[in-house]
N, CA, C and O atoms as a GROMACS GRO file, in nm:
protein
  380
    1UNK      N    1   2.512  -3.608   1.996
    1UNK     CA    2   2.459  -3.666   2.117
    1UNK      C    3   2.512  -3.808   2.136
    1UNK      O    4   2.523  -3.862   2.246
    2UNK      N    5   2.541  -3.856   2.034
    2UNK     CA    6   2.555  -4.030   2.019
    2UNK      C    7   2.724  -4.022   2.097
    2UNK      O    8   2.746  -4.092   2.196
    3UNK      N    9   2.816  -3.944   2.050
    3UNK     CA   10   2.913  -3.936   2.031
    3UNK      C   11   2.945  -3.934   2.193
    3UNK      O   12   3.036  -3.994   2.251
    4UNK      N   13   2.833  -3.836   2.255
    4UNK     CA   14   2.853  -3.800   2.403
    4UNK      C   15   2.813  -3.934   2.489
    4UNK      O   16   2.896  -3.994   2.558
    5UNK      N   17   2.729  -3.959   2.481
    5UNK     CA   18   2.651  -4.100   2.552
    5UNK      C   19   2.765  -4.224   2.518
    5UNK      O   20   2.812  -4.284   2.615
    6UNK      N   21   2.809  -4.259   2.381
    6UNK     CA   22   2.860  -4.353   2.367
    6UNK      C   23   3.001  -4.364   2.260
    6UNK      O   24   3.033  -4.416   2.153
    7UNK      N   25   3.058  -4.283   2.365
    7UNK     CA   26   3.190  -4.222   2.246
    7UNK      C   27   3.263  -4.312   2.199
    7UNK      O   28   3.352  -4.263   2.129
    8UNK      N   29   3.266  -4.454   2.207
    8UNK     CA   30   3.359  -4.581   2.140
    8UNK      C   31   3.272  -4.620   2.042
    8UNK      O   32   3.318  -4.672   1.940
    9UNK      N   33   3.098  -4.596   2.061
    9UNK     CA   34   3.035  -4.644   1.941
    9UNK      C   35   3.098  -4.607   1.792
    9UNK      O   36   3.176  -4.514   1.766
   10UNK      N   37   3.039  -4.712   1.695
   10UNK     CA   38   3.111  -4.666   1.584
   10UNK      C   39   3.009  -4.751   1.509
   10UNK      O   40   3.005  -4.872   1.527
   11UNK      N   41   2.921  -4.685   1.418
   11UNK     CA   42   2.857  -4.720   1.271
   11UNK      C   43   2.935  -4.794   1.141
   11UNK      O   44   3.043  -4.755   1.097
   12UNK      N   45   2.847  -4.927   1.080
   12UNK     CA   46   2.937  -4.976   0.965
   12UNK      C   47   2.929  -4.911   0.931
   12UNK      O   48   2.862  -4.809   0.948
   13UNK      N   49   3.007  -4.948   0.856
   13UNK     CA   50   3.072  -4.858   0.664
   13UNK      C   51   2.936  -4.932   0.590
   13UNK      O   52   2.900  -5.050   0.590
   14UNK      N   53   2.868  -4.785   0.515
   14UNK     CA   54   2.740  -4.863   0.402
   14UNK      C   55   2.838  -4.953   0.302
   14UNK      O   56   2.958  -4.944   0.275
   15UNK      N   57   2.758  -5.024   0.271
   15UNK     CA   58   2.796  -5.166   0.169
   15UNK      C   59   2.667  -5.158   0.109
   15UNK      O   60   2.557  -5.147   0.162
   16UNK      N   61   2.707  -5.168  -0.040
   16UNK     CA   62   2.645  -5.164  -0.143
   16UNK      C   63   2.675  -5.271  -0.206
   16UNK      O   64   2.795  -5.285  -0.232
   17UNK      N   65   2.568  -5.392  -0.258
   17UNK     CA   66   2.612  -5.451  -0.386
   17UNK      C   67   2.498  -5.473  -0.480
   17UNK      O   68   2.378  -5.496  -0.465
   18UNK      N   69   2.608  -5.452  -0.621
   18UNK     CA   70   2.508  -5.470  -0.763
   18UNK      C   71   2.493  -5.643  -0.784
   18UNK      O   72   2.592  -5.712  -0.808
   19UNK      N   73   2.414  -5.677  -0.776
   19UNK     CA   74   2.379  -5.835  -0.780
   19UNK      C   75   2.323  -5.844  -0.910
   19UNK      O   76   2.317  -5.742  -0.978
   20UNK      N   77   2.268  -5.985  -0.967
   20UNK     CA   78   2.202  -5.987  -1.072
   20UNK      C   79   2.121  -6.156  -1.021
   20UNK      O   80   2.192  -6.237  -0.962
   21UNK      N   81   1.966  -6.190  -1.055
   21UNK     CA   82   1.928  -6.320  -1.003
   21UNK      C   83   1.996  -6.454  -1.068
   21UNK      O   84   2.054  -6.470  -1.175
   22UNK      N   85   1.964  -6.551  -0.951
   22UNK     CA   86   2.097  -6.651  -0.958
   22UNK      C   87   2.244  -6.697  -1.016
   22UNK      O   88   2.286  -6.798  -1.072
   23UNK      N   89   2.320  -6.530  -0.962
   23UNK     CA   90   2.428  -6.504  -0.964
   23UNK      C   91   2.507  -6.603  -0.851
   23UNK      O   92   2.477  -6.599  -0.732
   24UNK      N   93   2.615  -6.692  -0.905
   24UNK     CA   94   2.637  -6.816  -0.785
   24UNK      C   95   2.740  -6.692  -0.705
   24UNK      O   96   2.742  -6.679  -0.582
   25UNK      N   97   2.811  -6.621  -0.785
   25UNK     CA   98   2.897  -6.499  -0.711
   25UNK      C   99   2.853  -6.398  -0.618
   25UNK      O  100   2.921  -6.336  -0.536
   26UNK      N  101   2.725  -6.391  -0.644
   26UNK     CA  102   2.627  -6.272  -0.581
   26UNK      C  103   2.610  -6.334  -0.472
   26UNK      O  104   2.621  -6.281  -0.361
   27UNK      N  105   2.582  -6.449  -0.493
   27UNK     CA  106   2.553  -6.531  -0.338
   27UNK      C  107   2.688  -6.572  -0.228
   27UNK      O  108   2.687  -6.587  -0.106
   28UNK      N  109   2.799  -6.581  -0.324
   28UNK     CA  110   2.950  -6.574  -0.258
   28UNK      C  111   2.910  -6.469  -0.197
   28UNK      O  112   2.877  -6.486  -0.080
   29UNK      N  113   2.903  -6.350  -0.244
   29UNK     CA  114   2.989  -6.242  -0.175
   29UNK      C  115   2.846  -6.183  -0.048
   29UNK      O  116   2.850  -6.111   0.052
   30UNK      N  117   2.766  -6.236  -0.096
   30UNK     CA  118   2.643  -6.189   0.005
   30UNK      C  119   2.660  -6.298   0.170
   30UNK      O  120   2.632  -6.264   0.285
   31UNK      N  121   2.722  -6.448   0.111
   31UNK     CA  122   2.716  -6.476   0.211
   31UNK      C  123   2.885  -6.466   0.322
   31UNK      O  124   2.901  -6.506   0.437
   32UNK      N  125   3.014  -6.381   0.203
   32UNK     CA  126   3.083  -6.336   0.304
   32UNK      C  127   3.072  -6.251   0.356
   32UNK      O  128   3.161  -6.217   0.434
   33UNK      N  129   2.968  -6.181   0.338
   33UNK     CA  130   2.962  -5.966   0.409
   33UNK      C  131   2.858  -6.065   0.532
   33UNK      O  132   2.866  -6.024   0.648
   34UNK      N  133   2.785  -6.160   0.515
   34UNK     CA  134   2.688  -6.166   0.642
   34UNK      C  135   2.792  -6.224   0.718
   34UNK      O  136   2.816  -6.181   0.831
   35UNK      N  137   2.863  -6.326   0.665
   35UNK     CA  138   2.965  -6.414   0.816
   35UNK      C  139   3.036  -6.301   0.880
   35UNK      O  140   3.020  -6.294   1.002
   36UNK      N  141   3.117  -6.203   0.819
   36UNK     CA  142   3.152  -6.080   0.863
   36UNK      C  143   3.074  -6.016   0.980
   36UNK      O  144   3.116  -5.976   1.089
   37UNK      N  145   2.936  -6.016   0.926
   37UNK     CA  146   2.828  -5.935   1.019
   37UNK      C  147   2.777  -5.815   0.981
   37UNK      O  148   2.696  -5.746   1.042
   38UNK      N  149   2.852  -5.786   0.829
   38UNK     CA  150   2.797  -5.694   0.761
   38UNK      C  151   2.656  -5.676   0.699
   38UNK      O  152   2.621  -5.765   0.622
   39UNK      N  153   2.577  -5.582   0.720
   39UNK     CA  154   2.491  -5.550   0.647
   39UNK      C  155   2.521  -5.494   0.495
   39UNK      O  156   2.625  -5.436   0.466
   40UNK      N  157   2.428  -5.518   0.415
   40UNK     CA  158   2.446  -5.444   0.273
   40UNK      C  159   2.293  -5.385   0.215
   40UNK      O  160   2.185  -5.387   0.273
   41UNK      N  161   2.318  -5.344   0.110
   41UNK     CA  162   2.228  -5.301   0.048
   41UNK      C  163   2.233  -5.361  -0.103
   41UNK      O  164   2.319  -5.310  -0.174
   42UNK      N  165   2.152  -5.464  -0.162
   42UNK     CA  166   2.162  -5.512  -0.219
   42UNK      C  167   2.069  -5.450  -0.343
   42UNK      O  168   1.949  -5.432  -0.322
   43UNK      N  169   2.147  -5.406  -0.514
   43UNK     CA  170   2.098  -5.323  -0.587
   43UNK      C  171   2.064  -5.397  -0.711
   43UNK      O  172   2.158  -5.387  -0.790
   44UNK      N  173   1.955  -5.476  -0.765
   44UNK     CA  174   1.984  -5.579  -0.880
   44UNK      C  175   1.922  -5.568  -0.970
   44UNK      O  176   1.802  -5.546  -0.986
   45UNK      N  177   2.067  -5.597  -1.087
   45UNK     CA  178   2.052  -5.528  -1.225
   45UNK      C  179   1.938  -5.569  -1.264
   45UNK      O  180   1.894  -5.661  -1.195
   46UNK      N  181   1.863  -5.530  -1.361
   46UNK     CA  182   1.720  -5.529  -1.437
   46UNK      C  183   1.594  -5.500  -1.385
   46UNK      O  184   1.489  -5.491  -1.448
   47UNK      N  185   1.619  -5.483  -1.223
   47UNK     CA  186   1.548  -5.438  -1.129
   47UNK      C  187   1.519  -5.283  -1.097
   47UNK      O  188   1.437  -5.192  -1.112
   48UNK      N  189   1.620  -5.309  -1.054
   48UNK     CA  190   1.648  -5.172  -0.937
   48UNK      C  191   1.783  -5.069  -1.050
   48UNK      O  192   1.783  -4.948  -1.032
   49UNK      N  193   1.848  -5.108  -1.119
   49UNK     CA  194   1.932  -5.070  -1.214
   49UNK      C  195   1.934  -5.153  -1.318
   49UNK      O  196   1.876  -5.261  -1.327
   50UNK      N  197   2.047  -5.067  -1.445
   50UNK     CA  198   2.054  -5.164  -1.567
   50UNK      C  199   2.226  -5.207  -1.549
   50UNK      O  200   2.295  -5.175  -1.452
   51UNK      N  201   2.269  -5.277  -1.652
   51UNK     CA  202   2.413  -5.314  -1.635
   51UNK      C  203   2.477  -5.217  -1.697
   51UNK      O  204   2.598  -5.201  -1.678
   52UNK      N  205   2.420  -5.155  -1.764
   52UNK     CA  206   2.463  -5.030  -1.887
   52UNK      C  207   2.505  -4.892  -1.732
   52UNK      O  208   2.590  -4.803  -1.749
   53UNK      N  209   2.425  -4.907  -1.598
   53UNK     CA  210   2.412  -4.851  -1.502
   53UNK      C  211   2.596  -4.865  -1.418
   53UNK      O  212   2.676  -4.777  -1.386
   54UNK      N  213   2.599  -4.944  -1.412
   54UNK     CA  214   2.675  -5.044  -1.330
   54UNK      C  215   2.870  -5.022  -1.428
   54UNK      O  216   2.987  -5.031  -1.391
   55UNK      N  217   2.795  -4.988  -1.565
   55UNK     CA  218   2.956  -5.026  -1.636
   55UNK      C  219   2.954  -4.869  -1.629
   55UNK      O  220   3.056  -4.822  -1.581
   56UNK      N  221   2.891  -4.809  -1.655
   56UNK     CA  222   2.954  -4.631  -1.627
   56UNK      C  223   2.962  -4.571  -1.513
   56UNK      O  224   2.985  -4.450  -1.503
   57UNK      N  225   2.942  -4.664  -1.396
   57UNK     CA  226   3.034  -4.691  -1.253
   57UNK      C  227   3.139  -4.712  -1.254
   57UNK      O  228   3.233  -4.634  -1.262
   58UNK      N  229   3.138  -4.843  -1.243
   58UNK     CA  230   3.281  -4.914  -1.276
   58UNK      C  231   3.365  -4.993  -1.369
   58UNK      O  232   3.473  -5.050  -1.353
   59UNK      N  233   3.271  -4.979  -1.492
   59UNK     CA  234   3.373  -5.024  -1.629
   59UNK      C  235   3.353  -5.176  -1.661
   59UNK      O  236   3.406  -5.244  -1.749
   60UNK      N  237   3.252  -5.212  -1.557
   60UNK     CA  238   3.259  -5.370  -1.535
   60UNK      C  239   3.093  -5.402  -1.601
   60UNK      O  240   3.004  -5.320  -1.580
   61UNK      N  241   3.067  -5.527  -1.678
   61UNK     CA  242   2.954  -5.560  -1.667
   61UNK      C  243   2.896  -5.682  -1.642
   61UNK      O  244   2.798  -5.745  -1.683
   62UNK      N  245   3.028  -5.703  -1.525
   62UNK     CA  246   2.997  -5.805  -1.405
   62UNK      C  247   2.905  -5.786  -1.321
   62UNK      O  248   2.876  -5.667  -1.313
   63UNK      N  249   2.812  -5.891  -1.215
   63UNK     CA  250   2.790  -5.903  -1.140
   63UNK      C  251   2.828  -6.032  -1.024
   63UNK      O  252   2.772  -6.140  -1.045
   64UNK      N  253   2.908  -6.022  -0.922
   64UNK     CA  254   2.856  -5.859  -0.853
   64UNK      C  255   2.957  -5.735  -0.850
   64UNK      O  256   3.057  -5.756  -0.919
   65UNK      N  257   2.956  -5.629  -0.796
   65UNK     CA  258   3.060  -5.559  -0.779
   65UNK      C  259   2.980  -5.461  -0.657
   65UNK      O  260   2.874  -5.400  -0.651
   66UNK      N  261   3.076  -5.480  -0.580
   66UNK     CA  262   3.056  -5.410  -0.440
   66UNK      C  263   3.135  -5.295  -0.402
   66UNK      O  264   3.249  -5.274  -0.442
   67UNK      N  265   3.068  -5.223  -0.324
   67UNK     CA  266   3.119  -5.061  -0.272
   67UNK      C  267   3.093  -5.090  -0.142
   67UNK      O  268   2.989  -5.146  -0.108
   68UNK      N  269   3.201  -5.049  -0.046
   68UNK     CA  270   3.203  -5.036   0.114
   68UNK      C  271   3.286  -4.877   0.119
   68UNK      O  272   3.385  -4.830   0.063
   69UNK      N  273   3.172  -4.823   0.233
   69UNK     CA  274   3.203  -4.672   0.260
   69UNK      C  275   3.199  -4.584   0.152
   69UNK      O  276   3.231  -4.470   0.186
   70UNK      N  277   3.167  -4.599   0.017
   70UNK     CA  278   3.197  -4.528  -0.084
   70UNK      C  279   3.288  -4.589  -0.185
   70UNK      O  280   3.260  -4.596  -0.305
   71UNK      N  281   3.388  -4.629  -0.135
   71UNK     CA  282   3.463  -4.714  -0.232
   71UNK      C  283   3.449  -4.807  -0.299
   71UNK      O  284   3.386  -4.899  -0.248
   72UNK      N  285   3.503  -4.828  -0.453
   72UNK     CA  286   3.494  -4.973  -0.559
   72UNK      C  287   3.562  -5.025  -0.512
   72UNK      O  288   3.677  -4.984  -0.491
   73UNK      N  289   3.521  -5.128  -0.479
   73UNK     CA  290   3.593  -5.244  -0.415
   73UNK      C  291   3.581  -5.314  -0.537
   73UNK      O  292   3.675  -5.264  -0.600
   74UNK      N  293   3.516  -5.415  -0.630
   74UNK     CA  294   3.547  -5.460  -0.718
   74UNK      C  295   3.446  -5.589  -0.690
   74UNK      O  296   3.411  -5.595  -0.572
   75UNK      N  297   3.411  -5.656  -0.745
   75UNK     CA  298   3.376  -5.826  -0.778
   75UNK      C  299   3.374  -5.915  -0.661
   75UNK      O  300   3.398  -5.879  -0.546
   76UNK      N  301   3.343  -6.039  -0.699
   76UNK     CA  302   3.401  -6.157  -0.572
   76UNK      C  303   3.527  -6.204  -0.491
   76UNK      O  304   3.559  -6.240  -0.378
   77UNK      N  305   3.591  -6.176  -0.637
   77UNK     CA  306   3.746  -6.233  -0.604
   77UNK      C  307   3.817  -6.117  -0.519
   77UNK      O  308   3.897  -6.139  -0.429
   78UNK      N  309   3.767  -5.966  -0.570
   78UNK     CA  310   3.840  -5.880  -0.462
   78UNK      C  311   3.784  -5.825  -0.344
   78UNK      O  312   3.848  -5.759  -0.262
   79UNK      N  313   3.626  -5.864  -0.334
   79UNK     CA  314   3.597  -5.871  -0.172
   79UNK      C  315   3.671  -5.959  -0.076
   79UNK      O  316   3.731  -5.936   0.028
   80UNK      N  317   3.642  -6.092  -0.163
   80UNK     CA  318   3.730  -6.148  -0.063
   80UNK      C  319   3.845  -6.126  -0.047
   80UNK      O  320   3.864  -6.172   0.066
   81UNK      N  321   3.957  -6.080  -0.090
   81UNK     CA  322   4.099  -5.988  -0.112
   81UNK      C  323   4.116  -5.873  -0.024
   81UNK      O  324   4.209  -5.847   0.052
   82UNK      N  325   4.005  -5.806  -0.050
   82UNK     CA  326   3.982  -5.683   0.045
   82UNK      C  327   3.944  -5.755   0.267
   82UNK      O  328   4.018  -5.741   0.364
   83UNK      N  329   3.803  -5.823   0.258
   83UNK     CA  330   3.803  -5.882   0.371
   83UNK      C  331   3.953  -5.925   0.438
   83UNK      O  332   3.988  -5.888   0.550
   84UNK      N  333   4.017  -5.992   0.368
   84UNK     CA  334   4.103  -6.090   0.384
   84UNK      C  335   4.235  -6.003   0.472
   84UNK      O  336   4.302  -6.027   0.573
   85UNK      N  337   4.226  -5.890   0.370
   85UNK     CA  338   4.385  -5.776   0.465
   85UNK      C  339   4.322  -5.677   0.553
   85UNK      O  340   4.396  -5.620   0.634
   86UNK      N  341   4.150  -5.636   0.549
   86UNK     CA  342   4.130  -5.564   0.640
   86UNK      C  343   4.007  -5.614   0.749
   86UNK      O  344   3.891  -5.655   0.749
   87UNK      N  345   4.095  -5.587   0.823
   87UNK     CA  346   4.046  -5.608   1.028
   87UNK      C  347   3.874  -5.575   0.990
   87UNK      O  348   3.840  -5.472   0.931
   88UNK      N  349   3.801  -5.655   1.026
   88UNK     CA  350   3.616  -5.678   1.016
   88UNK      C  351   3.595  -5.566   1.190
   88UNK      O  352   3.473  -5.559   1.204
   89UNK      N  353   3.640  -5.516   1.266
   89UNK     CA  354   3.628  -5.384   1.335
   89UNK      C  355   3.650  -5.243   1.225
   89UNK      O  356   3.564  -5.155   1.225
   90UNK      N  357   3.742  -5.235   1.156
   90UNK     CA  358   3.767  -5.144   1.107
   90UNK      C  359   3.684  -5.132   0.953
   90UNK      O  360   3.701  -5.030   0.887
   91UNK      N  361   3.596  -5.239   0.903
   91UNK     CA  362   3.457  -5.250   0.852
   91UNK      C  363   3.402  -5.166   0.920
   91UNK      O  364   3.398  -5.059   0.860
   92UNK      N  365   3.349  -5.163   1.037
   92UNK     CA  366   3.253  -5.116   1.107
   92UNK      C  367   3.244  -4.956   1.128
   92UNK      O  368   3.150  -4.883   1.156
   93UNK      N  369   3.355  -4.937   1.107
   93UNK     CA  370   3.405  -4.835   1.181
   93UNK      C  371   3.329  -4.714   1.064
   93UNK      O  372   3.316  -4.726   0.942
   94UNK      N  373   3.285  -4.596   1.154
   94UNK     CA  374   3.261  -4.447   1.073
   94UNK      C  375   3.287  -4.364   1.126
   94UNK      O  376   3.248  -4.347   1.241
   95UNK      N  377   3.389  -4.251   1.041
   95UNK     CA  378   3.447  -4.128   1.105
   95UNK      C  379   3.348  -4.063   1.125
   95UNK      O  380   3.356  -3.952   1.178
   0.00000   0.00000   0.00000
């Protein structure tokens, strides 16, 4: 129905991140997905998961490490890496 009414609409990509409290990185990368305009879903270790959770994800037992659309995107340094080469429309975007 959406598709018919408003066929250019287009849904973000879910964004997921594993945070951990007063992570100065967690707060990097939380406050580049908002300048973006991204929403996320924010998942934090000892909370809501463990890190033991997080490394048989992605091998990492960093925080943070973020997923957009499904994909490991990786840490701070490669969100911003990732933002940086891809177009913040095509964030948004869902097939």
């Amino acid at each position: 129905m959406l598709k018919f009414v408003a066929p250019d609409w287009k849904a973000q990509e879910s964004v997921a991140i594993f945070t951990k409290p007063g992570c100065q990185f967690c707060a990097k990368v939380k406050q580049a997905l908002q300048d973006k305009g991204l929403s996320y879903e924010e998942i934090v270790l000892g909370k809501d998961a463990t890190v033991t959770s997080v490394r048989a994800i992605t091998g990492k037992m960093t925080a943070p490490q973020v997923f957009i659309g499904g994909k490991y995107i990786g840490g701070s340094e490669d969100l911003e890496a990732y933002l940086a080469k891809t177009d913040s429309c095509l964030l948004k975007a869902v097939d």
